[in-house]
C-alpha positions as CSV (number, residue, x, y, z in Angstrom):
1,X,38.3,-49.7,95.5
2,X,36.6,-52.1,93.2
3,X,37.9,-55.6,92.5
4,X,39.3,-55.3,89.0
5,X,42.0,-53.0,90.0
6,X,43.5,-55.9,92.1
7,X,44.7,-57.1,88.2
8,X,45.7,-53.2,86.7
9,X,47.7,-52.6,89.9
10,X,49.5,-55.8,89.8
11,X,50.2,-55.5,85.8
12,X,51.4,-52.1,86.9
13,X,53.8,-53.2,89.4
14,X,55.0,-56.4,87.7
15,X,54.2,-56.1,83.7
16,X,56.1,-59.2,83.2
17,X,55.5,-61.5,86.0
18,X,53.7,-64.8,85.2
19,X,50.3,-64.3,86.4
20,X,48.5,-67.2,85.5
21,X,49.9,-71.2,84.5
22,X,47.1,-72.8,82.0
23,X,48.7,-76.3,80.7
24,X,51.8,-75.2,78.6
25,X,49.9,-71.5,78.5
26,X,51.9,-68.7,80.8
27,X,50.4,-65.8,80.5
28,X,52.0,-62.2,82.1
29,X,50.0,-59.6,84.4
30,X,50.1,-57.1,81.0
31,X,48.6,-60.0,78.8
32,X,45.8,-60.7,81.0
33,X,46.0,-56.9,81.6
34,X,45.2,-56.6,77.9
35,X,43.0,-59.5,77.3
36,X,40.9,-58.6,79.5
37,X,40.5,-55.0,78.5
38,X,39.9,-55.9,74.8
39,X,37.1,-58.5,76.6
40,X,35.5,-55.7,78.1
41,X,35.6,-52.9,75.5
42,X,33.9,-56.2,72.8
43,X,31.2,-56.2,76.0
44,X,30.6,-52.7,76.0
45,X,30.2,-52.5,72.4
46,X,27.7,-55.1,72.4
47,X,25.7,-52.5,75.1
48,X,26.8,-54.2,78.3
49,X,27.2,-51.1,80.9
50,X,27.3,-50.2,84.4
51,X,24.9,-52.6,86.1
52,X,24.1,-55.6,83.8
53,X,25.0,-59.2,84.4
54,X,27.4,-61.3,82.6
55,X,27.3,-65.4,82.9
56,X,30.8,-66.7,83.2
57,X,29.6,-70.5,81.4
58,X,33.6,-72.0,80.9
59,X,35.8,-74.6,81.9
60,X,38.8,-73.2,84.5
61,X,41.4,-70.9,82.0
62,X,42.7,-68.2,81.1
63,X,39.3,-67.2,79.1
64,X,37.1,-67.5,82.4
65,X,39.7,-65.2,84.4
66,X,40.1,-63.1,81.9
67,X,35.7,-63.0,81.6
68,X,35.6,-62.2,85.1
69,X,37.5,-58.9,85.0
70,X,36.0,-57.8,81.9
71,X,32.6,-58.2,83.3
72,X,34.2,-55.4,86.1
73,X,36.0,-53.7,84.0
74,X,32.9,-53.2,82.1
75,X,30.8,-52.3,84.7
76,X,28.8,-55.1,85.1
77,X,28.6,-57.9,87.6
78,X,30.0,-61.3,86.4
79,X,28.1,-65.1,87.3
80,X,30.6,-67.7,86.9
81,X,28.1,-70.7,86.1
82,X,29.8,-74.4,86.6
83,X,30.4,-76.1,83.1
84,X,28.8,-79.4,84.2
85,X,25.4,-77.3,84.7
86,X,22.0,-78.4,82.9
87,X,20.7,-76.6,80.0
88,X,17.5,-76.4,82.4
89,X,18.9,-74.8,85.2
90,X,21.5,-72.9,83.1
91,X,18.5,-71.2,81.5
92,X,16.6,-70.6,85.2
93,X,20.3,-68.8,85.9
94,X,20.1,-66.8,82.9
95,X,16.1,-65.5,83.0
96,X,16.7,-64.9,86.9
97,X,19.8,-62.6,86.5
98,X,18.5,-61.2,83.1
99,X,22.0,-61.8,82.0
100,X,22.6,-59.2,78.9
101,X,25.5,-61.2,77.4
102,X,27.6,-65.0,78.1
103,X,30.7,-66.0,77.4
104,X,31.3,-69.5,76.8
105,X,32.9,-72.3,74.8
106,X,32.2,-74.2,71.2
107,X,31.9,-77.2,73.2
108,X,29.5,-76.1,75.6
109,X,27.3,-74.3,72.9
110,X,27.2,-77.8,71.5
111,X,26.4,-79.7,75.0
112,X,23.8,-77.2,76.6
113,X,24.4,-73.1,75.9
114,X,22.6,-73.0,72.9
115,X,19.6,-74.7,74.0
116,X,19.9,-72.6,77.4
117,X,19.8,-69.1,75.7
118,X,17.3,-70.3,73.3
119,X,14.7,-69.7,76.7
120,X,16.6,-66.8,77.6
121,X,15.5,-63.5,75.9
122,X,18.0,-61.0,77.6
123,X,20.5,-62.6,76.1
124,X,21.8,-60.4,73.4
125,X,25.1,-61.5,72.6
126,X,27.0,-64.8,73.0
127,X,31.0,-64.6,73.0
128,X,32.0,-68.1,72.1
129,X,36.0,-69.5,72.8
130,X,37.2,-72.3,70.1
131,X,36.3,-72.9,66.4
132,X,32.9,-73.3,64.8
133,X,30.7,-72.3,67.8
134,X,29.8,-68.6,66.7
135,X,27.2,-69.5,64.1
136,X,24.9,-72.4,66.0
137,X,23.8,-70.1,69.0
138,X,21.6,-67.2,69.7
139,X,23.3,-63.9,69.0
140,X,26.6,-66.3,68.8
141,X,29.4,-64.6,67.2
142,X,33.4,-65.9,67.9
143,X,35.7,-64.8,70.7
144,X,38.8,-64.8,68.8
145,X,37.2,-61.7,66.1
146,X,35.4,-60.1,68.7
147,X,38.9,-59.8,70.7
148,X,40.6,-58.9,67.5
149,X,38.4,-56.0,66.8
150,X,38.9,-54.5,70.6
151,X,41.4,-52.0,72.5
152,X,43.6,-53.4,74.4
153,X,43.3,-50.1,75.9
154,X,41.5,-50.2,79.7
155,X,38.0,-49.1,79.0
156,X,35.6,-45.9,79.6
157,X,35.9,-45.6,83.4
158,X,32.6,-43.7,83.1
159,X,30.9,-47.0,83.0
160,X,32.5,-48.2,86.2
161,X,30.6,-46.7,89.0
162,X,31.4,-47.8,92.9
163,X,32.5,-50.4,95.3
164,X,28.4,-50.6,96.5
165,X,27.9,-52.2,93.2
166,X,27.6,-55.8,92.3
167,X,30.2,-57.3,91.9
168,X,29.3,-61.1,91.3
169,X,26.4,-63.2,91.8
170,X,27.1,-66.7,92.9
171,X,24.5,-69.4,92.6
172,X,23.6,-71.5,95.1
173,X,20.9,-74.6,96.0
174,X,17.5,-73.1,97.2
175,X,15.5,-75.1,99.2
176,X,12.4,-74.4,96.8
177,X,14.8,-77.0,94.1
178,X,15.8,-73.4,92.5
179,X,19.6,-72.0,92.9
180,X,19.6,-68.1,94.8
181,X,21.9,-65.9,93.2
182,X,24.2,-65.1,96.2
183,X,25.2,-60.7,95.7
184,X,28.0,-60.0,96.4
185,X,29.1,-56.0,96.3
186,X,32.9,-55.2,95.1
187,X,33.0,-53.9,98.9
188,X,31.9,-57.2,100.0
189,X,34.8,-59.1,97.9
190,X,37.4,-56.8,99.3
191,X,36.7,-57.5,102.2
192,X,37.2,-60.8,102.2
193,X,40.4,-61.2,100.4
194,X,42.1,-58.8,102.3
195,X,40.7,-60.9,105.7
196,X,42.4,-63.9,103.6
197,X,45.5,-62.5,102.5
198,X,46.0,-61.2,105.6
199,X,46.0,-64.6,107.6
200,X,47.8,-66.5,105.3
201,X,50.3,-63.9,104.8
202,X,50.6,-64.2,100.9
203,X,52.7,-62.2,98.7
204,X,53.9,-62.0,95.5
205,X,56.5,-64.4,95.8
206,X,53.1,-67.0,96.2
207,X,52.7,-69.7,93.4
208,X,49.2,-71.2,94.3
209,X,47.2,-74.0,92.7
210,X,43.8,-74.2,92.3
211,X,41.7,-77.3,91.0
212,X,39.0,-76.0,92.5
213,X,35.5,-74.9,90.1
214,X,36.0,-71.2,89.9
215,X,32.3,-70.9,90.0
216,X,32.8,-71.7,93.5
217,X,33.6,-69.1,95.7
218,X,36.5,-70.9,97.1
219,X,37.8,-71.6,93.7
220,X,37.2,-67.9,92.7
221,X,39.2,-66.3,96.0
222,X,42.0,-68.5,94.6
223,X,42.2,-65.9,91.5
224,X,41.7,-62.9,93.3
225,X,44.1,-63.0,95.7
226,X,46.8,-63.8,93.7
227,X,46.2,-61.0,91.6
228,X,45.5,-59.0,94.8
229,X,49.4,-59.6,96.0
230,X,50.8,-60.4,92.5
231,X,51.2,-63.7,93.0
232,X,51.4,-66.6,90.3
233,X,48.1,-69.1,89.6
234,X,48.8,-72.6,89.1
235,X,45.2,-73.2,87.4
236,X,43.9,-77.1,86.4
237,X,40.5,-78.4,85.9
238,X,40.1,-80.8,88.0
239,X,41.8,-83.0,90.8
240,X,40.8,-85.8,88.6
241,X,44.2,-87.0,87.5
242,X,46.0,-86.9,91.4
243,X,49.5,-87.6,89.9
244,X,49.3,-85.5,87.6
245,X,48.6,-82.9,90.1
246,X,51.4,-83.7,92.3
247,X,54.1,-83.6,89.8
248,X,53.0,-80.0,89.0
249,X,52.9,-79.0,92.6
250,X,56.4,-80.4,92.7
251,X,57.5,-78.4,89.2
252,X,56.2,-75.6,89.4
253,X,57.1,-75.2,93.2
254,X,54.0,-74.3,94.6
255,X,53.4,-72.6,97.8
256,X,50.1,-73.1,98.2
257,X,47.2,-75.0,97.7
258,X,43.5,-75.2,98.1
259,X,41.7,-78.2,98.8
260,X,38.3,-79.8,100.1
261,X,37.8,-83.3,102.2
262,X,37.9,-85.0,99.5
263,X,40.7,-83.8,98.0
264,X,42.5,-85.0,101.3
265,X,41.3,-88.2,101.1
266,X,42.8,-89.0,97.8
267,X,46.1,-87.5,99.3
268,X,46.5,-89.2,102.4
269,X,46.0,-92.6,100.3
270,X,49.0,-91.3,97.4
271,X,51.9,-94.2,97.6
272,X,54.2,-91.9,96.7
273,X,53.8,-88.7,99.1
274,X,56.4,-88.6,101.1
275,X,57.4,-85.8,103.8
276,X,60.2,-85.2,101.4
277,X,58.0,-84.5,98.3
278,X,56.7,-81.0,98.5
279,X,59.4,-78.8,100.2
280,X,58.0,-75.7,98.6
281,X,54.7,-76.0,100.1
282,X,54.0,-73.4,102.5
283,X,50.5,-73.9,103.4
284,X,47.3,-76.0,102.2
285,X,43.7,-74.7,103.1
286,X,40.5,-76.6,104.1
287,X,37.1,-75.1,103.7
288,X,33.7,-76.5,101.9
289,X,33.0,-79.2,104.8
290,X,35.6,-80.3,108.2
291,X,38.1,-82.5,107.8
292,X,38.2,-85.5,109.9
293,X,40.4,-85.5,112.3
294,X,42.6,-88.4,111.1
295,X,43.0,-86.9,107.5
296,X,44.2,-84.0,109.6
297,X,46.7,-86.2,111.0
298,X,48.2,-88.0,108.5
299,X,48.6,-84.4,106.4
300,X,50.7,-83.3,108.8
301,X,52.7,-86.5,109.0
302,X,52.9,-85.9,105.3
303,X,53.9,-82.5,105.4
304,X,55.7,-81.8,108.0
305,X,56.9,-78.4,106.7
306,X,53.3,-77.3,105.6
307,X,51.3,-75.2,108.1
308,X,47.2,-76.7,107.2
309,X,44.8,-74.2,107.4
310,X,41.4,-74.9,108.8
311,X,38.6,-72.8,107.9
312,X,34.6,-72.3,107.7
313,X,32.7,-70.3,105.3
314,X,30.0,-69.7,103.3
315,X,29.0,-68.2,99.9
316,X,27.4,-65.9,101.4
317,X,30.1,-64.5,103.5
318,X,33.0,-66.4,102.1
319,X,34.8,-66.9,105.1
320,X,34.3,-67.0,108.7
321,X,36.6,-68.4,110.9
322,X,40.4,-70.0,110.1
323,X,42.5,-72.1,112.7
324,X,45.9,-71.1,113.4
325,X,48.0,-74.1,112.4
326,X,49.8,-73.8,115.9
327,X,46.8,-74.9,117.3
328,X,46.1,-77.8,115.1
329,X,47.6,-80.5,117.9
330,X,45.8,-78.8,120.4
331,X,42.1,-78.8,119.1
332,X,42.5,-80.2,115.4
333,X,38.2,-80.5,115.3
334,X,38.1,-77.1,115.8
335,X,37.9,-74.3,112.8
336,X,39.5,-71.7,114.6
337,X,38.0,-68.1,115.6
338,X,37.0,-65.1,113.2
339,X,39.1,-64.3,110.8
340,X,40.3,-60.5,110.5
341,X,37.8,-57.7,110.5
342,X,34.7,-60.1,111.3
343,X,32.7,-60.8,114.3
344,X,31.0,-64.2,114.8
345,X,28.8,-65.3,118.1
346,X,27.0,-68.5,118.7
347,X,22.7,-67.7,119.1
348,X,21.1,-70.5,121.4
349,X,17.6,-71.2,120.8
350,X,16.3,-68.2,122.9
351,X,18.2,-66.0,120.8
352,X,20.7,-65.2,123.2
353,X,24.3,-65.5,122.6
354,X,25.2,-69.2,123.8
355,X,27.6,-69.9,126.7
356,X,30.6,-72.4,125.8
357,X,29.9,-75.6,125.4
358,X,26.0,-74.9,124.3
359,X,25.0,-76.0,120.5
360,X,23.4,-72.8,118.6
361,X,23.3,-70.9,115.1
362,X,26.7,-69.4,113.9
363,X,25.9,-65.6,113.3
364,X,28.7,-63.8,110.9
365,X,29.0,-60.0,110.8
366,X,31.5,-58.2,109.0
367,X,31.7,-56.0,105.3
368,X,32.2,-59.3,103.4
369,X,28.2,-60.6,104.4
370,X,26.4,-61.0,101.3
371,X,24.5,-57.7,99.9
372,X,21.4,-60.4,99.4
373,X,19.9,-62.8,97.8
374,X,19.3,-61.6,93.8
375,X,15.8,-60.7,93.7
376,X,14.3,-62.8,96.4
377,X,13.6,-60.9,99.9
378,X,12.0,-63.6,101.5
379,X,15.1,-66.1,101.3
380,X,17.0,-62.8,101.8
381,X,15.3,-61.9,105.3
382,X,15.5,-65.7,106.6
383,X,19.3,-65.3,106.7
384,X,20.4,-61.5,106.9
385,X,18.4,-60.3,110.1
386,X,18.7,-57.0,112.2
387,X,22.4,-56.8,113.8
388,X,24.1,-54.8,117.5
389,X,23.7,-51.7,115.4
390,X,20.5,-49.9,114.3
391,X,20.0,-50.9,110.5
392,X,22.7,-53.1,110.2
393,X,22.4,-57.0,108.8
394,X,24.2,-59.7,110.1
395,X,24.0,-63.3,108.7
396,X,22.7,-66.4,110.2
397,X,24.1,-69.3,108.3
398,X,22.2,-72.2,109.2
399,X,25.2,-74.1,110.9
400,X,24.8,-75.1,114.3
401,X,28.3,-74.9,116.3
402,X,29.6,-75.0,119.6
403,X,32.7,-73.1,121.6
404,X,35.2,-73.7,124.0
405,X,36.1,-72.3,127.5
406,X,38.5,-70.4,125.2
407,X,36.1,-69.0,122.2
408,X,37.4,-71.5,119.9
409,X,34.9,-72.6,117.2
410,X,33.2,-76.2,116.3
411,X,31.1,-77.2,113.6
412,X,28.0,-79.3,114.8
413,X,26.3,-80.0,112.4
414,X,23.5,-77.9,109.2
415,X,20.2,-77.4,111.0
416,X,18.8,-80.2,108.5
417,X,21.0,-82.5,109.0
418,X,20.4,-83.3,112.4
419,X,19.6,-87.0,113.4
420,X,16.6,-87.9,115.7
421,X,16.7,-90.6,117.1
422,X,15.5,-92.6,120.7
423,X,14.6,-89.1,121.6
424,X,18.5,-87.9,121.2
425,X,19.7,-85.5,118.8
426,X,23.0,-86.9,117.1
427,X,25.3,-84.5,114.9
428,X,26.6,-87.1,111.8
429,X,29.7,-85.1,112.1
430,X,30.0,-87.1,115.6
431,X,30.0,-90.2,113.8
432,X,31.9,-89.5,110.8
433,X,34.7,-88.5,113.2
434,X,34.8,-91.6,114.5
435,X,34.3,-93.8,111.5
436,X,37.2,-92.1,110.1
437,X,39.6,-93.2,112.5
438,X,38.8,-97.2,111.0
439,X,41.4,-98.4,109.1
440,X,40.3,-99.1,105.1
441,X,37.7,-96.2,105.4
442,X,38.7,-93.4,102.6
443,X,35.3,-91.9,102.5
444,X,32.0,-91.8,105.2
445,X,29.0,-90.0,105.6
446,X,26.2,-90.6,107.8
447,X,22.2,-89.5,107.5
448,X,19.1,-90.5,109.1
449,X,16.7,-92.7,107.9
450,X,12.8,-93.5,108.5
451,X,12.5,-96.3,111.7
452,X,9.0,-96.5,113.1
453,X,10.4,-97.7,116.4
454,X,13.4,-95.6,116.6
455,X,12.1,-91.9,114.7
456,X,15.1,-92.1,112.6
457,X,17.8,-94.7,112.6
458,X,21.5,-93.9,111.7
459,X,22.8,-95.3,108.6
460,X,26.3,-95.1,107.9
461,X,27.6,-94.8,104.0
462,X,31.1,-96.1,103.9
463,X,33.8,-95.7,100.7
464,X,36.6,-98.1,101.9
465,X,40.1,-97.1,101.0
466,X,42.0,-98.6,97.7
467,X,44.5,-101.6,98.4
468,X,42.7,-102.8,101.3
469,X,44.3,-106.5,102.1
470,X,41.1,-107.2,104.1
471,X,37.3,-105.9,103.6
472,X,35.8,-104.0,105.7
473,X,32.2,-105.8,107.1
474,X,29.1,-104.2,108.3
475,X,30.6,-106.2,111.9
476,X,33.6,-104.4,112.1
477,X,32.1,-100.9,111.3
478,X,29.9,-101.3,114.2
479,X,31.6,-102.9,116.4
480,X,34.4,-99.7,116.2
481,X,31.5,-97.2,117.2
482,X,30.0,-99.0,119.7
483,X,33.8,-98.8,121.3
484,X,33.6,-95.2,120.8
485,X,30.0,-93.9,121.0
486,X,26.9,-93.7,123.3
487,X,24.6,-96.8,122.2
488,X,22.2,-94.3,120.5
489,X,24.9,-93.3,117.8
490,X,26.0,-96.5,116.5
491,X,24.7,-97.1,112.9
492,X,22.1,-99.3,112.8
493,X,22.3,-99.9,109.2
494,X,26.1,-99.8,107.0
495,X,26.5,-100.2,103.7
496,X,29.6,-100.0,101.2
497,X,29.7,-97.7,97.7
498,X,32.6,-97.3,95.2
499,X,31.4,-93.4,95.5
500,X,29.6,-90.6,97.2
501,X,27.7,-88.4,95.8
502,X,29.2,-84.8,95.4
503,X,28.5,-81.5,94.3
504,X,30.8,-79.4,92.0
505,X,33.0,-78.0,94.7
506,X,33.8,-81.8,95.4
507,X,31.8,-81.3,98.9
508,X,30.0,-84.9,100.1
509,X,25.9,-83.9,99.0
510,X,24.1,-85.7,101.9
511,X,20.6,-85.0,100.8
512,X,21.3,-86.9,98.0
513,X,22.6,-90.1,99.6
514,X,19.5,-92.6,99.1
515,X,17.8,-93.8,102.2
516,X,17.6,-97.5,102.9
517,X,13.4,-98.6,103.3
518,X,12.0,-98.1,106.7
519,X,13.6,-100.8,109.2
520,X,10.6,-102.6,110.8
């Protein structure tokens, strides 16, 4: 089964059934049926077939969903590129894929598409949403006339091929400063949202919301499995306007609703979030990074009806491993175990699977592991690596994690993120735990930092909460670790921002946090 039949079956079933919510736009399962036919057949008659790459370069809406399944439909694999991306590395995206066609926006054309394709020669044809964008680009020509011009009518299947195929390729950071295009096969994708449907138990009746990038794979498993169970999407931009947010969650009755940490900790700090507020809610999921352990707390306070779902994944896999919200009082630090049809172990540094207790590399196997890096077999071999079975692949993330007596899972820490420090190794995870259970802290993240004595000393980053009656000092912050922690993880240096660095996905970018000068 390939992914773009989650939509036909479901506009099948339930022609008339809102599918997606886009501001004041509602749009039914046939509509986006439609529109995205008419998208593909204008894609195949610009010569986009069975194995090319589309870029994805729009704002959440109903053009980018609709993009995504015509890609499919179409027979190509889709890249759904973040609109805050660079012209620089938009282009790098576009030569590396060899993307045959994009769809994008009059705005972005304006900001950074046009000077992206400019350096991008496979680019033969340039869809553009909105009013006088078609003429200042590349092979630019309007949306609105190319969709005009196109059967509604589900195209050639002969162009199709299987679910081995690519399906999408994400973009991620590379350690070499360039982003790897993540592969993932239509096989791949199923896998996954059926893993994710199944756990969460959605179904048609389902009204999610997602402000999440849907160039990130959270974001994007938002849209499929909706479509996947006929559910309804609930899509906004952004979580920039929190109220605004809210009210719709409380309008439109959501059931559920995706988040990342720091997300939560602009929730847990809303004045007027009540337990009473969102009595539709069914569920809320975590992924992108842990949640602390108070923010944990107070959600459930806050939501008493809600069951909060605790998970770990990757692009390259998706997901891994979900907590069952019945176990959230008993180990709320934990991210659960696998989640259906996967297998996940702990490797030690022997290479041997770890015994409880013991810190090692999170290994994921299961249909929904990444086909492979695009193009790239050396990044490609570092992380899928021979498996149990003869010519399998299984994926070593780069996470370092930890079980219980009871083969329940706990992020450590990323392999680089370690601390060094008096000869200890100190997970910042440890101490952001702790530094979150401070009263007038909203946001903390911890690195290392050069300390000719020390190796690395540990400096503490601190975003203190709105509407604090009394500031936080560099005293108290220390003085609640040392309470807390072994002498070695106290932060030696604190210091207070408005903000943290993030990326897209709204996940805390800890590389990028600038290091204090070496403490002599």
């Amino acid at each position: 089964m390939r992914i773009e039949t989650y939509l036909e079956d479901s506009a099948r079933r339930l022609p008339d059934k809102v599918a997606l919510v886009e501001g004041e736009r509602r749009v039914t399962y046939r509509q986006l049926d439609e529109l995205s036919n008419r998208l593909a057949n204008a894609l195949q008659a610009r010569g986009v077939g069975r194995g090319d790459r589309i870029a994805v370069f729009l704002d959440n809406g109903l053009e980018c969903v609709a993009s995504v399944f015509a890609a499919l439909k179409a027979g190509a694999a889709f890249s759904v590129v973040n609109p805050t991306t660079k012209a620089e590395k938009l282009a790098f995206i576009l030569n590396n894929a060899r993307a045959k066609a994009v769809v994008t926006s009059a705005r972005l054309v304006q900001t950074t598409a046009a000077e992206a394709v400019s350096h991008a020669p496979s680019v033969g044809a340039v869809l553009v949403a909105g009013p006088a964008g078609d003429a200042s680009i590349r092979g630019g020509e309007g949306l609105d006339g190319a969709l005009a011009a196109a059967s509604p009518d589900a195209p050639a299947r002969r162009e199709r091929g299987i679910d081995l195929d690519p399906a999408m390729i994400l973009y991620t950071s590379g350690s070499t400063g360039h982003p790897k295009g993540v592969v993932m096969t239509h096989q791949n994708m199923r896998t996954a949202v059926e893993s994710v449907v199944d756990y969460l138990g959605n179904a048609e009746s389902d009204v999610v919301l997602n402000v999440l990038p849907l160039s990130f794979g959270y974001g994007l498993n938002q849209v499929l499995t909706m479509c996947r169970v006929g559910g309804t999407l609930i899509l906004e931009k952004s979580f920039a306007f929190p109220q605004v947010v809210l009210q719709k969650l409380q309008r439109e009755r959501v059931t559920g609703f995706a988040l990342v940490p720091t997300i939560a900790a602009m929730l847990v700090q809303m004045k007027n979030l009540t337990p009473d507020t969102l009595p539709d809610l069914r569920y809320i999921t975590n992924a992108a990074a842990a949640l602390p352990v108070p923010h944990i707390q107070r959600l459930m306070e806050l939501m008493p009806r809600t069951k909060l779902y605790s998970m770990y994944g990757q692009t390259e896999c998706t997901r891994a491993l979900y907590l069952d919200p019945s176990q959230l009082t008993v180990r709320p630090d934990s991210v659960g175990r696998a989640i259906p049809n996967t297998e996940v172990w702990v490797v030690n540094e022997l290479g041997e699977r770890a015994a409880p207790g013991e810190v090692g590399e999170l290994v994921v196997r299961g249909g929904h592991v990444m086909s492979g890096y695009w193009e790239n077999p050396q990044e490609t071999a570092k992380a899928l690596r021979p498996g149990p079975l003869p010519g399998e692949r299984v994926l070593y993330t780069g996470d370092l994690f930890r079980t219980d007596a009871e083969g329940y899972f706990y992020f450590v820490a990323r392999k680089d993120d370690i601390i060094k420090t008096r000869g200890e190794k100190v997970s910042p995870k440890d101490v952001e735990n702790v530094l979150y259970q401070l009263t007038g802290v909203a946001e903390a993240c911890v690195v290392g930092v050069p300390d000719p004595i020390l190796g690395q000393a540990i400096k503490a980053v601190i975003v203190p909460a709105e509407g604090q009656a009394v500031a936080l000092t560099e005293t108290d912050v220390r003085r609640h670790c040392a309470a807390r922690l072994e002498d070695f993880m106290v932060p030696k240096v604190v210091e207070f921002r408005q903000e943290l660095p993030k990326t897209m996905s709204g996940k805390i970018r800890r590389k990028d946090v600038e290091p204090v000068p070496a403490i002599a």
